[in-house]
C-alpha positions in Angstrom: 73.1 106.0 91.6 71.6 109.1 90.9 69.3 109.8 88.0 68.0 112.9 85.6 64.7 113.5 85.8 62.5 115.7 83.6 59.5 116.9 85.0 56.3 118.5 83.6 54.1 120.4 86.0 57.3 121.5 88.9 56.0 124.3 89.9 52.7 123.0 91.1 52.1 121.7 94.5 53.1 117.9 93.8 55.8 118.9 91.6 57.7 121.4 93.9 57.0 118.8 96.7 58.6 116.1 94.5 61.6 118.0 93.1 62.5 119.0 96.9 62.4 115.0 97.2 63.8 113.9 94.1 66.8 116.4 94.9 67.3 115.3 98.5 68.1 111.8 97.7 70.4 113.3 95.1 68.5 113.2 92.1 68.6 116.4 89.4 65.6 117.3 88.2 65.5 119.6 84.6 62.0 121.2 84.6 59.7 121.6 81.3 59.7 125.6 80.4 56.7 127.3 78.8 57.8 130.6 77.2 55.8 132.2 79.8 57.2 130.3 82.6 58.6 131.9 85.6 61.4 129.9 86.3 64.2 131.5 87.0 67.1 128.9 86.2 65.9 128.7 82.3 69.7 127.4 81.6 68.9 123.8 83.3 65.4 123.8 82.1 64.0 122.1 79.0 62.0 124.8 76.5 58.8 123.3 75.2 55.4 125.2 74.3 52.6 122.5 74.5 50.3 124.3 72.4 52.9 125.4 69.3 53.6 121.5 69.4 57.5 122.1 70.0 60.4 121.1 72.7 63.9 121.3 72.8 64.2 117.6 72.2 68.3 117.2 72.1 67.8 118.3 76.0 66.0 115.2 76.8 68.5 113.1 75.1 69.8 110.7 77.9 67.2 111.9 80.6 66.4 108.7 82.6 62.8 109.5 83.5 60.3 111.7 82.6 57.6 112.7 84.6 54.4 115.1 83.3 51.8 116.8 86.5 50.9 119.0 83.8 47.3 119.9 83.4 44.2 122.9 84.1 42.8 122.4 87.3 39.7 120.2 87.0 37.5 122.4 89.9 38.6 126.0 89.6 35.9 127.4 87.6 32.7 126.4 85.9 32.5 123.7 82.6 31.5 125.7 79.9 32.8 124.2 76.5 35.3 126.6 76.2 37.1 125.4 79.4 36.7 121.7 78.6 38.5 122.3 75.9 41.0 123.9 78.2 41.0 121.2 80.5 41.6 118.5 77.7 44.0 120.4 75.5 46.1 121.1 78.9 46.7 117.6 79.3 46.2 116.0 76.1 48.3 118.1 74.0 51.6 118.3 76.0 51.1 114.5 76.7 51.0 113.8 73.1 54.2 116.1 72.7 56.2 114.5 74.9 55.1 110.8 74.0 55.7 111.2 70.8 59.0 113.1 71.3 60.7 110.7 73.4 59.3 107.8 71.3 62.1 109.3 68.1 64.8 109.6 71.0 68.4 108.1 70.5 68.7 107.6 74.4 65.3 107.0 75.7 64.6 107.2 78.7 63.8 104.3 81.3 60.4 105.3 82.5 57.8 108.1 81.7 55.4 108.6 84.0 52.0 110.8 83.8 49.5 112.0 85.8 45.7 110.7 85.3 43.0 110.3 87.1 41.0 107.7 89.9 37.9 109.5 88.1 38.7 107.6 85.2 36.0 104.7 87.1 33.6 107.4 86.9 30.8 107.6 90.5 30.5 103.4 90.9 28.9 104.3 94.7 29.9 101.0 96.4 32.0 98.9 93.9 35.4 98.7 94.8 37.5 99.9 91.2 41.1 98.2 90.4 43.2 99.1 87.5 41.6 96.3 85.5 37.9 97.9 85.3 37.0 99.4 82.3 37.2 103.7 82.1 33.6 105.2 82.8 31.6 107.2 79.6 31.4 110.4 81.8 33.1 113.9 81.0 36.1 113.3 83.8 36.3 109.6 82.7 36.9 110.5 78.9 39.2 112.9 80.1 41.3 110.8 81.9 41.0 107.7 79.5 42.4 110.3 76.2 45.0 111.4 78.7 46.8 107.7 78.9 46.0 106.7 75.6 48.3 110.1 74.3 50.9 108.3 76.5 51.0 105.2 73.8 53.4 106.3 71.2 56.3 106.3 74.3 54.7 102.3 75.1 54.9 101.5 71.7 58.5 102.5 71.8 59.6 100.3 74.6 59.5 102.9 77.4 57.7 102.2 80.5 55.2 104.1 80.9 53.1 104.4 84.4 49.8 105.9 84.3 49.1 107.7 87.8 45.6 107.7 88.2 45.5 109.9 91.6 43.0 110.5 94.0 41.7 113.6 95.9 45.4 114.3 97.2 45.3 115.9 101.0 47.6 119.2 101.6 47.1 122.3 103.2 49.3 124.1 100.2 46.4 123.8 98.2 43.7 121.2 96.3 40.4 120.2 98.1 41.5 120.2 101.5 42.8 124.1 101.2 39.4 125.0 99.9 37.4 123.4 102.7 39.0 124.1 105.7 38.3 127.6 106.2 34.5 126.9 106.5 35.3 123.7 108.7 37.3 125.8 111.3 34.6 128.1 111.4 32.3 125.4 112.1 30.3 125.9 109.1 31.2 122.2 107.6 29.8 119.1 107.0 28.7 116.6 103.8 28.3 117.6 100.9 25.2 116.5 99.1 23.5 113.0 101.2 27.1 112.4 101.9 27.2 108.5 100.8 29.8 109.8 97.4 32.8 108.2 98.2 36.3 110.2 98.2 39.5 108.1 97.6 41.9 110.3 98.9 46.0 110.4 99.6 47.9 112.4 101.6 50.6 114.4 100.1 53.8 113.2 101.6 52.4 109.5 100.4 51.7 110.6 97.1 55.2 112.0 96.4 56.7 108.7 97.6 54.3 106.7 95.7 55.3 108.5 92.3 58.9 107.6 93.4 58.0 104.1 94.0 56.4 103.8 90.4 59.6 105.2 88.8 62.0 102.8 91.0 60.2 99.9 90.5 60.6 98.3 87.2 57.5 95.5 87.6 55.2 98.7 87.7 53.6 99.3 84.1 50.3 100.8 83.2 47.9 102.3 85.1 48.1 102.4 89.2 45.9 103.6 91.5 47.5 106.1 93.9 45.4 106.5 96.8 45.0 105.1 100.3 44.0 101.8 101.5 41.0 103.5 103.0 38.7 105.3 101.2 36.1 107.1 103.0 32.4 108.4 102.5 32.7 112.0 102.1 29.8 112.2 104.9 33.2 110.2 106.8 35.2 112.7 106.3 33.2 115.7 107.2 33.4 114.3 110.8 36.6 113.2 110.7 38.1 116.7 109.9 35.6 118.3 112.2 37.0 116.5 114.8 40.5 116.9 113.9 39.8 120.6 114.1 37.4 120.3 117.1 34.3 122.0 114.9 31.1 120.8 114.2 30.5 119.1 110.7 26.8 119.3 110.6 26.2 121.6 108.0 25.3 120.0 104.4 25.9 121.6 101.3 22.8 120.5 99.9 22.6 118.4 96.6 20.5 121.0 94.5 22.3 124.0 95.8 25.6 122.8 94.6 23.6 121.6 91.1 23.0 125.5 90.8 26.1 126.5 91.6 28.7 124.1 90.3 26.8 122.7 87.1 28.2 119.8 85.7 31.5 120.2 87.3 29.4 119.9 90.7 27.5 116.9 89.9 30.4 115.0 89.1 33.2 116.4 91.4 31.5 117.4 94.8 28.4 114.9 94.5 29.7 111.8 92.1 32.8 109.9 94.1 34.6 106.5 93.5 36.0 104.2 95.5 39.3 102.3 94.6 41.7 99.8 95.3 45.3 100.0 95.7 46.4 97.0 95.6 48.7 97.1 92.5 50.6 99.4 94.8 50.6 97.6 98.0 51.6 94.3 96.4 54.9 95.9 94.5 56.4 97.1 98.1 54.8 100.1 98.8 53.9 101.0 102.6 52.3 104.2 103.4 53.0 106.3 105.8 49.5 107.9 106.8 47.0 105.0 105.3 44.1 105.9 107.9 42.2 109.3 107.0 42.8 110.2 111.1 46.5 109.7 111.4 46.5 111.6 107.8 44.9 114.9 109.1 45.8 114.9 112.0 49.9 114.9 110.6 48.7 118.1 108.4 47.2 120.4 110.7 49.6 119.5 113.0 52.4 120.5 110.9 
């Protein structure tokens, strides 16, 4: 049976990827609007302006599922305060909105889902992190930690509500990948750092299907970890993609260079890491497709 699903965050890479999916197995997807949005098809789309604290809430009246993406990307620029606050009002605020929104609903809706993140652990080097582990006290981990307690008014109302705490996701349309594989294919890669930061990762096709597995299956509630069964060290995955590509991957960024740089956003993003489990998400049914970081790269350079 087909379902109406309202989505947050469409236009980005994950959520045009999952709309195209959503819509080949029949579903309908109404995306969120900004008033600066450039959506074309504004008629089947669902006004709301985050920061003015409003929505068009009779359109999401008998929606059943909502899904949010939205959010400032975490590595585009440096952390000053003023783009903290950024980063947390982009998520926190339009979370908030839509919790509390579809908390006063006459027909809620089944499940809301919303993005978070795996950096939630904070950098743990060895220790293996499951959804039960306490959130970290770092920048990223209080980020993500506010962004699924704004999610609580929708709990509190009896929706289900899946926290998607999501790893370093693998695609060529953009995200970390995009950004490093110009200097790879040039043969100018290689660790970042000493290399032993671990990167739990998920390729993209997985990660779709893996949000559509948390909406479909009812015994999933809280946070789950969406990322492979295989995380790797990122010195790992310097030679795995150089010898996907065929380059050398013996070039290190180093440590105190990308401190310079980067700041605070490079300590913890390019030299903290965290590795996970995801076994909440193995054990309700789902089976990926590319779990081995290999099979995963070689499938996207391929294509």
């Amino acid at each position: 049976m087909s379902k109406t699903i309202a989505m947050g965050g469409s236009t980005g890479m994950i959520g045009t990827l999952l709309t195209r999916l959503l819509q080949e197995r029949g579903d309908r997807v109404k995306s969120l609007v900004r008033p600066s949005s450039k959506i074309s098809n504004h008629n089947d789309g669902i006004p709301w302006d985050p920061a003015a604290g409003t929505i068009d809430r009779e359109k999401l009246e008998g929606i059943d599922a909502v899904i949010h993406l939205g959010g400032e990307s975490i590595a585009s620029g440096l952390w000053t305060e003023a783009r903290k606050k950024r980063l947390t009002d982009s998520r926190i605020l339009s979370t908030s909105l839509l919790a509390e929104t579809l908390a006063k609903l006459e027909q809620k809706p089944e499940v809301f889902l919303c993005a978070s993140g795996i950096s939630i652990y904070g950098d743990g080097g060895d220790h293996i992190f499951d959804e039960a582990h306490p959130p970290d006290n770092d920048f990223l981990a209080n980020l993500a930690h506010e962004w699924e307690k704004a999610t609580q008014p929708a709990r509190d109302a009896g929706i289900r509500v899946v926290n998607l705490r999501i790893g370093v996701v693998l695609a060529l349309e953009g995200g970390a990948l995009a950004k490093m594989a110009p200097a790879f294919r040039l043969g100018l890669g290689g660790p970042i750092g000493n290399g032993r930061q671990y990167m739990s990762w998920i390729e993209v096709d997985d990660l779709t299907r893996a949000i559509l597995h948390c909406m479909d299956q009812q015994k999933l509630d809280g946070p789950v970890n969406l990322i492979s069964p295989f995380p790797v060290t990122n010195k790992e995955f310097a030679a795995v993609l150089g010898r996907t590509l065929k380059r050398p991957a013996i070039l290190p960024a180093p440590a105190f260079m990308i401190k310079l740089i980067f700041g605070e956003m490079g300590r913890s993003v390019l030299l903290g890491g965290t590795r996970g489990s995801c076994k909440k998400l193995e054990d309700s049914g789902f089976v990926f497709q590319y779990p081995n970081l290999e099979d995963a790269l070689q499938k996207l350079f391929k294509k």
